[in-house]
Structure formats: C-alpha cells, structure tokens
N, C-alpha and C positions, 0 to 999 in steps of 0.2 A: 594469440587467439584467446578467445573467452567463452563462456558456454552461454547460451541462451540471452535476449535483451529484450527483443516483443514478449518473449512467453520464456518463464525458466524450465529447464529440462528438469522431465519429470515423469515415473511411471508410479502406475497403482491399479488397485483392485479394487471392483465396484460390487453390490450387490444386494439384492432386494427378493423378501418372501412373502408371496402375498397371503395376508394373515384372512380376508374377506371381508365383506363388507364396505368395502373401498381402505384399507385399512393394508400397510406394508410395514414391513420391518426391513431397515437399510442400514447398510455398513459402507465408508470410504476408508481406502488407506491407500495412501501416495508419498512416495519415497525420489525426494530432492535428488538430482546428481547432477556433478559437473560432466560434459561429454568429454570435454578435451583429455579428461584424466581418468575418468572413471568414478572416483572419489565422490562419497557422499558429501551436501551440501555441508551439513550441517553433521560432525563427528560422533556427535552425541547421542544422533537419535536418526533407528532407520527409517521411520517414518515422520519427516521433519514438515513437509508440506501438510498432509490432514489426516487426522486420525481420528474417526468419530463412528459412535450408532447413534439409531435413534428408533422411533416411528413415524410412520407421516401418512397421513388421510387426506383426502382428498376435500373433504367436509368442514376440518380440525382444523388443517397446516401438518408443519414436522416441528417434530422437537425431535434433536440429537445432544448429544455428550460426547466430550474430548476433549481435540484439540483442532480447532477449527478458525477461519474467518471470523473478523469482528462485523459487526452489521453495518457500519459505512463502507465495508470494500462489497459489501454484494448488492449493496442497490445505490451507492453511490459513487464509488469509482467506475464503475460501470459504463457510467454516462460522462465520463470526463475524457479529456487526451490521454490521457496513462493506457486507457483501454485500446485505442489507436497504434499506439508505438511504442508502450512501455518507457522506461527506465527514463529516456531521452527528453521524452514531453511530461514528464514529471516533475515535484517540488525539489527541490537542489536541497539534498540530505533525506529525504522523504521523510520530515519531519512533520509531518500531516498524514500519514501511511499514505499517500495517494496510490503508492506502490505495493500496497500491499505485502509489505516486508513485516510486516507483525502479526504474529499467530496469536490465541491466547490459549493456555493451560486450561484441563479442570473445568473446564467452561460447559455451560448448558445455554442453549438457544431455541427458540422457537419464531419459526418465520409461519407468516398468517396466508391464508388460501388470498387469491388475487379477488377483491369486491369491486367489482364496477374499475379496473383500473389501479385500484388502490391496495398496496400491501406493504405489510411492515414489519418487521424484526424485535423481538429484547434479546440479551445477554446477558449472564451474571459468570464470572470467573472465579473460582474458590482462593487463587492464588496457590494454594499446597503447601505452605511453609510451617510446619509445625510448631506448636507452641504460641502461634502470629496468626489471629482470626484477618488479620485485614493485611499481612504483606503477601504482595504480588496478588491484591484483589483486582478487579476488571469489572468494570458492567461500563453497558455501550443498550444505544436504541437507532435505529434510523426507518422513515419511510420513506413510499415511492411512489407518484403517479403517472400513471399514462394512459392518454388519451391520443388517437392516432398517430403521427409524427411527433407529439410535445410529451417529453418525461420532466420530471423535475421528482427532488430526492435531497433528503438533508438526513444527517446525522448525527449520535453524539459520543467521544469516546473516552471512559477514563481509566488509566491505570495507575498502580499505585508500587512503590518499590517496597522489599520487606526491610527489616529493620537492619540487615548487614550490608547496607548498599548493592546488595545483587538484588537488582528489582525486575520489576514485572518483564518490561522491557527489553531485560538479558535471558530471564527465563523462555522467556514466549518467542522470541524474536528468528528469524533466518541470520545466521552469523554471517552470511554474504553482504547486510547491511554496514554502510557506514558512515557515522552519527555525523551531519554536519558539523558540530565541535564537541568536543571532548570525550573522555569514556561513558560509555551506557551507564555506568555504575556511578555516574554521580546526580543523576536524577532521582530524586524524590518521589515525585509523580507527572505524570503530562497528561491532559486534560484536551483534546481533538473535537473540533466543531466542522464539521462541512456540510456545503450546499453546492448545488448544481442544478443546471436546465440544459438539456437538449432539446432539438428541434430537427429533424429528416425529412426532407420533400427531395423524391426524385432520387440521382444520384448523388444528394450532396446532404452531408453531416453535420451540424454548427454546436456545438456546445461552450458554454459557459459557467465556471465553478468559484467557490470562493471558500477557502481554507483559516480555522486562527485554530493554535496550537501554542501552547503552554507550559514550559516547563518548570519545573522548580525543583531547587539543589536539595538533595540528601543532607546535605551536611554543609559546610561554610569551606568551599574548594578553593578559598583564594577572592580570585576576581567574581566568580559566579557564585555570587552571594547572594542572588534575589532571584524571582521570577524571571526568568527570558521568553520575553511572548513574538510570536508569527504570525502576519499577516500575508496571505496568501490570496493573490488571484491570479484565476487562468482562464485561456482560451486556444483553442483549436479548432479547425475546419479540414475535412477531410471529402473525398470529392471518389467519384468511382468513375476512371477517366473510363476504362473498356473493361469489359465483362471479365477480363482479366488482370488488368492493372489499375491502383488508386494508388491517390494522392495526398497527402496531410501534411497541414502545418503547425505549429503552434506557439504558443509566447505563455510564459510563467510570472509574475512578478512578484518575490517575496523579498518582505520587508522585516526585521526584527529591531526589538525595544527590549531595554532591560541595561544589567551592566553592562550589556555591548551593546551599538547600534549598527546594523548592515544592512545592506542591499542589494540583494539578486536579477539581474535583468537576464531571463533565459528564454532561447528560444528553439527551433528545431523541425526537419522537415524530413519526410519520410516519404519512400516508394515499394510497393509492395505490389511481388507481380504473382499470381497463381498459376502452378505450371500445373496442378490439380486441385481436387477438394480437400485433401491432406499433406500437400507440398507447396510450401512460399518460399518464393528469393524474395529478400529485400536487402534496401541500402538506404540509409540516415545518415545526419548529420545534425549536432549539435554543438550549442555555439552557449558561450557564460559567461557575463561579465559580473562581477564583483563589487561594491567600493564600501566607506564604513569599517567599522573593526570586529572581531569575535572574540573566542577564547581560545589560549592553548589546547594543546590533547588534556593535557591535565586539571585544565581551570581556574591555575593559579596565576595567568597575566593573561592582559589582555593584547590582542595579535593582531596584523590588519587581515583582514576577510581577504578568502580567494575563492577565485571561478569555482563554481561546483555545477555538474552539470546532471541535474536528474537525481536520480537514485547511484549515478555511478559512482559519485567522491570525486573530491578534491587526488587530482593525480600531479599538485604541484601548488607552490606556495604564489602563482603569479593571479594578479589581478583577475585575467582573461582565460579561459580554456576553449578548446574548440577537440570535438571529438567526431572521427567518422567510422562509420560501422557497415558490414556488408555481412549478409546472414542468411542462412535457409533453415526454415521450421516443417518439421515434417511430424504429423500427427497420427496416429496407430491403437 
C-alpha cells in the first residue's frame, strides 16, 4: 500500500479577514501525511505542503510569504497530464517539477488579478542560509491565458544550491521525491522552462506541454562533471465518458544530454469514477521504457538507465517498469 498518487494526503487550515475595500488578509497551512502510517511526509516540518500569509485584493492580486508553490506548478501544471492522474502521467524523476514535488522556502509571491483572460506570477526565494546571500536562492515567473476552451501557459524556474552542497532543492523539496539519478546534494543549481496548451470542447480534454531542465554539479561527482540537460514532451487526452466516469491517457517522452545520454518512452492510462463530489475510486496503469545510460546514486560512474515511471522512481534496475495502481480520494 502507498498513500495518495492523483492528489497527496493532506490536511490544513484556511483562512481570511476581510480588511475592506475589496482588501483580505489570508493564511494557508497544510500538513503532508502518509494515510497508510499515520506519519508525517516530510519529518522535518509539520507543515511540509504550504505555509504562507499574505494579502490579496481583488483590484491588486495577492502577495503572500512562506513557503509555497513555485509559479509554473499554479498556472502551468495545471493544464498538463499530471493534473489528470498525477505521479503516473508525469516526467520519469519529476525532473521538470511537473509534479509538483518542490516547495520553495522564504519565498514572496505575487500572482496578478485575471485581465481579459490573462494572469501572471513572480517569485523571489531568500534561500535562508546564513552568511550566503545567494544559497538556496529561487526566483521563478510564469503566465497564463484563456480564452474559452484554449489555455496556454509558460514558465520559468531557477534554484540555486548553498555553498555545502545541501541546496535549494533538499531545502525546499517533499522528501517523498526521488531524484532520477543521484543525490539532491550534488546539484549546484537546475534551471526549469515550461510550456503547455490546453484545449476543452465538450467532454473531451486535449493538452500538450514541453519541458527542458538543467542541471549542474555542485562540485566534480565523478562522471557528472557538466551540465545534464532534459528535454521533455508530453501529451494527454482525457475524455468524461459519463457524468460519473472519465477517461485519460497519456505519453511522456524525455530525453537527456550531458555526461549521460538517456531516453524515456512513458506512457499511462487512467479511470476515475465518482461515487460523490468528494469521493473517487480510480485505477491506473503505467508503463516505462528506458535505453541510453545515467549516473550512479553517487555520480561517480556512469550506469545504464532504467524504467522510471512518473514521479514514482526507479523500483528496479531493469530497462522496462510497468506499475498498476487502484485508489480512492476522499475530500473533507
């Protein structure tokens, strides 16, 4: 058993005063847990999902403080397969966050009131490392438009490690992540670009995205002695067969360059039935093929690539993976 794959398990407290004039004062805090165990996600902190204030007018936008979303998971994953089926229809390592497996610290945000359709995001992350104005910095921007059935949405994200190899990445991150290769700690910085278009008529959903992600070594690990860069694209279609039950598919294809060269052929197909408004069964299946080589956990050889499927890891060193899943979400 496993806790949560569409959506992670997860409670918090919401809450908003309205200050007048169209003008609120808001707080989030949501606190990660595994169901199977009880156990927080992440050990560290009881509020590992989001923890932020802010204000927000309706005139202005919000600006908040924390610990929050970077601005390509709120207007950009949004409209991709991840948002669909989670973990399954996602990048193999979430090396792109398409999963939204990365938090940032310290961070101040401001999203813009909606113009004609149009709205948009900045970010700036302090990183908090004493003594280090720029380890574990962050700043990220992304916008989004829409106009009746067609969104489209790009953005941009960069983090940066502090100077003891625990970087941004280890800092900010959900520990339930796991790194396509190697340790968190041996990245320097990674640098996230994405784009996507959606399109809705009727009961049917079609979206198209395209991912490139960048990383560079801390320090000389061995074989990951340069940049390792990601090319990333995806597609998904998802279908509402009956007012109770839909249908999605999707296919992933990442590629990497650097000292290693791999190739991910993923793909994945999902059924999601509503027994109410706050209760889903579903059942997935996804499917990874591999070829090309990577890095050790360590970074000091190079290994040949295996299946990875999603955001879930590599659960074995073969070529191929195939994973099925059956699951009920209940919302409160």
């Amino acid at each position: 058993m496993q806790s949560g794959d569409n959506e992670s398990s997860y409670w918090g407290l919401k809450g908003a005063e309205d200050l007048g004039g169209g003008m609120k004062a808001i707080f989030t805090l949501e606190s990660s847990f595994d169901v199977t165990s009880g156990q927080l996600s992440d050990s560290s902190r009881l509020f590992a999902h989001n923890a932020f204030v802010g204000l927000s007018s309706n005139a202005f936008g919000t600006l908040t403080a924390g610990r929050q979303y970077d601005p390509t998971v709120d207007l950009v994953q949004q409209i991709t397969g991840d948002a669909m089926a989670g973990a399954l229809f996602t990048t193999p390592g979430d090396v792109d966050n398409n999963d939204n497996s990365f938090w940032v610290n310290n961070s101040i945000k401001y999203t813009s009131p909606v113009y004609g359709g149009f709205q948009y995001e900045l970010m700036y992350g302090f990183g908090g490392i004493a003594g280090n104005t720029t380890g574990g910095q962050m700043y990220g921007a992304a916008a989004s438009y829409n106009n009746g059935g067609l969104t489209v949405a790009a953005g941009y994200l960069f983090a940066r490690n502090d100077v003891d190899g625990r970087g941004a990445a280890d800092l900010n991150r959900s520990n339930s992540v796991v790194p396509l290769y190697g340790d968190i700690s041996m990245y320097g910085s990674r640098q996230i670009i994405q784009a996507a278009v959606q399109y809705a008529v009727g009961d049917l959903t079609a979206n198209l995205r395209y991912g490139n992600a960048q990383y560079k070594p801390y320090a000389n690990y061995g074989a990951f002695n340069r940049t390792e860069t990601y090319n990333i694209g995806g597609a998904a279609l998802q279908y509402q067969i009956t007012p109770a039950l839909s249908g999605a598919i999707s296919y992933v294809y990442t590629h990497s360059s650097g000292a290693s060269s791999a190739t991910y052929n993923n793909a994945g197909v999902n059924f999601t039935y509503s027994l109410s408004k706050r209760t889903n069964l579903y059942a997935e299946a996804g499917y990874s093929h591999a070829s090309g080589t990577t890095f050790s956990d360590d970074g000091s050889a190079i290994v040949a690539a295996g299946g990875t499927i999603g955001s879930l890891g590599p659960s074995a060193s073969t070529r191929s993976q195939v994973a099925t899943i059956v699951g009920i979400t209940h919302k409160f």
